[in-house]
C-alpha positions in Angstrom: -15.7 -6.7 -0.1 -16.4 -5.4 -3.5 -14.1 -2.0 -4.4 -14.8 -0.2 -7.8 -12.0 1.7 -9.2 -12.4 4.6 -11.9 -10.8 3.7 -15.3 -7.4 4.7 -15.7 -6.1 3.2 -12.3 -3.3 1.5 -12.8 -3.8 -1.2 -9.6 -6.9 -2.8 -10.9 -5.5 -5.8 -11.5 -3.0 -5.9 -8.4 -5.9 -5.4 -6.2 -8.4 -8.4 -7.5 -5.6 -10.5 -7.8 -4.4 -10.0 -3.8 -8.3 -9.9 -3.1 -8.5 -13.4 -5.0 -5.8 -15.0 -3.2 -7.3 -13.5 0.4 -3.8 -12.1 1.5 -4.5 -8.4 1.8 -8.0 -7.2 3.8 -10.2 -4.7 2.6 -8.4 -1.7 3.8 -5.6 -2.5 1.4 -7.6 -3.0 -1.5 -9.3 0.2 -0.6 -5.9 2.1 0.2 -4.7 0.7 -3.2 -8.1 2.0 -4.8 -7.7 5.5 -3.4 -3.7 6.4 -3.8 -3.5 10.0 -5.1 -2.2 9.7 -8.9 -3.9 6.7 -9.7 -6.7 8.2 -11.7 -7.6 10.9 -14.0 -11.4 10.3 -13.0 -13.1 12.5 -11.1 -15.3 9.9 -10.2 -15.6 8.8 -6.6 -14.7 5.4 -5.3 -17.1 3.3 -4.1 -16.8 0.8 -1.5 -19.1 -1.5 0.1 -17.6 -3.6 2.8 -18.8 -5.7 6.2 -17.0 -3.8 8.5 -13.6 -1.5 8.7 -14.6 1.1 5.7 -13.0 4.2 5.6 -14.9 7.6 4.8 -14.3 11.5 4.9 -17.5 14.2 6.2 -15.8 16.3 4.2 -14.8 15.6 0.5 -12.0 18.0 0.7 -10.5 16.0 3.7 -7.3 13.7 2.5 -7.9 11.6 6.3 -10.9 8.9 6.0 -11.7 7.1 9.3 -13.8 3.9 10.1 -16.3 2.4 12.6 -13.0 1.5 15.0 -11.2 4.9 14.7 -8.9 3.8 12.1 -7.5 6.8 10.2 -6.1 7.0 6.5 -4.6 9.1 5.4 -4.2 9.8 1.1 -2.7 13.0 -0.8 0.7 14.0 -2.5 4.1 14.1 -0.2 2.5 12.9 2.7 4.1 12.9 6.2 4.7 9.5 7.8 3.1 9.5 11.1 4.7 9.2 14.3 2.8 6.0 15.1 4.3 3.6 12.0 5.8 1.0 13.7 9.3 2.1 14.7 11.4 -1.1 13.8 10.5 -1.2 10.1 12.3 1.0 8.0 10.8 2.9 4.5 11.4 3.2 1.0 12.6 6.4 -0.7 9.8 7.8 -2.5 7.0 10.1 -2.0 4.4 8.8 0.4 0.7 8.8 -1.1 -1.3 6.7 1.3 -1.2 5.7 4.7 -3.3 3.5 7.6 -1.9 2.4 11.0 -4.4 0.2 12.8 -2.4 -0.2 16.1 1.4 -0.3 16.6 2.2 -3.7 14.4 -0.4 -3.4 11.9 0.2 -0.5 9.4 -0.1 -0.2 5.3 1.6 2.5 3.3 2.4 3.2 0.2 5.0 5.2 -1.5 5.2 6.6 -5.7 8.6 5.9 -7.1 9.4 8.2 -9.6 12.7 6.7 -10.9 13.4 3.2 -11.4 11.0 1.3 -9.6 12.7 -2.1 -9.5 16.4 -0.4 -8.1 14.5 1.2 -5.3 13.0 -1.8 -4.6 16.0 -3.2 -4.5 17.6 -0.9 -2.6 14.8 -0.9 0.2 15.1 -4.7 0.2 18.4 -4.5 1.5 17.4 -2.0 4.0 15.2 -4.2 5.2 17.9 -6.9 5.4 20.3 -4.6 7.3 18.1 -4.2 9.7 17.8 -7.8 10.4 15.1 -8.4 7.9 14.7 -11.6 6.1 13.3 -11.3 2.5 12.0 -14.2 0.2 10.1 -12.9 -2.9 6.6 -14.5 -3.8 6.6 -16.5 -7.3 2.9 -17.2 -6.3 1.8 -13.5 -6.4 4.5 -11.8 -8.7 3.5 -11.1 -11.9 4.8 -9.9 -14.8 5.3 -6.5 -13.9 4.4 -6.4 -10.3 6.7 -7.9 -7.8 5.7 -9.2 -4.4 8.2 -10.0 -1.5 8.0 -11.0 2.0 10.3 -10.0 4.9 10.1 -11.4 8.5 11.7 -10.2 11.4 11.5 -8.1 14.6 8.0 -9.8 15.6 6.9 -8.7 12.3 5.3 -10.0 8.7 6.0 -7.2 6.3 4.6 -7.8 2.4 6.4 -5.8 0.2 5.0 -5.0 -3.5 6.2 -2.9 -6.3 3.6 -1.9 -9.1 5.0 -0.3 -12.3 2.9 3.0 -13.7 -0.1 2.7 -16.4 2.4 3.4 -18.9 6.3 3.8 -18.6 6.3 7.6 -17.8 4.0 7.2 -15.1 5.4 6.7 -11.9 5.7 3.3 -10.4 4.4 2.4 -6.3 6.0 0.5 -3.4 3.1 -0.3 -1.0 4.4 -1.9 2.7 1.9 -4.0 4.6 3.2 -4.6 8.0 1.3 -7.0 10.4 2.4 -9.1 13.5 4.4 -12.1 12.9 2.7 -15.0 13.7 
């Protein structure tokens, strides 16, 4: 899958390097490539994929769908919707972006306008409240972006935490939730 992004969007490099490493599928890389905020550009996003890739009739229209019915939904302050999987709690934050495939399979993610890393924290131990266990990944973390895993409740959740362009801008939590294996 091959995902242009306009300059100015701050994910770039989260998305090849997840891409690179084969982790994520293409929806995330394309829900990473479209999250509200992310770009001054009024440029659209191009995407060329094999299979499960989201478009809008109407450019207006913040839901895309694909081939399989698959909706996504993108836009400021978004509602989370009743189908996100019931066991897996959600970080405080305003929700940009949001896919649910079936009911263990869902990606969302939510712009942190405070400290990022505290309300990563903080949702971390949500997570482990509610039975959660958390490991972060050395392998994927960078610099700036942190990457953690939690397992529990028949699911694999991936847990990353990108920082803003710049310092003022604000920083993103994005949950991938899939079956546990």
């Amino acid at each position: 899958m091959w995902v242009r992004i306009p300059p100015g969007a701050h994910n770039c490099d989260v998305t090849n390097h997840f891409r690179s490493v084969g982790i994520f599928t293409g929806s995330l890389a394309l829900l990473l490539s479209l999250v509200s905020g992310c770009s001054t550009e009024s440029d659209p996003t191009e995407v060329t994929s094999t299979g499960n890739q989201f478009e809008s009739d109407n450019p207006d229209d913040s839901t895309f769908t694909d081939d399989a019915g698959n909706e996504m939904l993108v836009g400021q302050d978004l509602d989370l919707p009743a189908n996100w999987p019931s066991a897996i709690p959600t970080p405080d934050g305003r929700l940009v972006a949001v896919s649910i495939f079936d009911q263990s399979t869902a990606v969302a993610t939510w712009q942190i306008d405070g400290d990022l890393i505290a309300t990563e924290n903080n949702y971390l131990q949500v997570l482990q409240s509610n039975g959660f266990n958390t490991s972060k990944s050395d392998d994927l973390s960078t610099g700036s972006i942190s990457v953690f895993f939690a397992v529990g409740k028949d699911f694999d959740i991936t847990v990353s935490a990108t920082p803003g362009e710049v310092e003022t801008d604000p920083g993103e939590i994005t949950v991938l939730v899939n079956p546990s294996l």
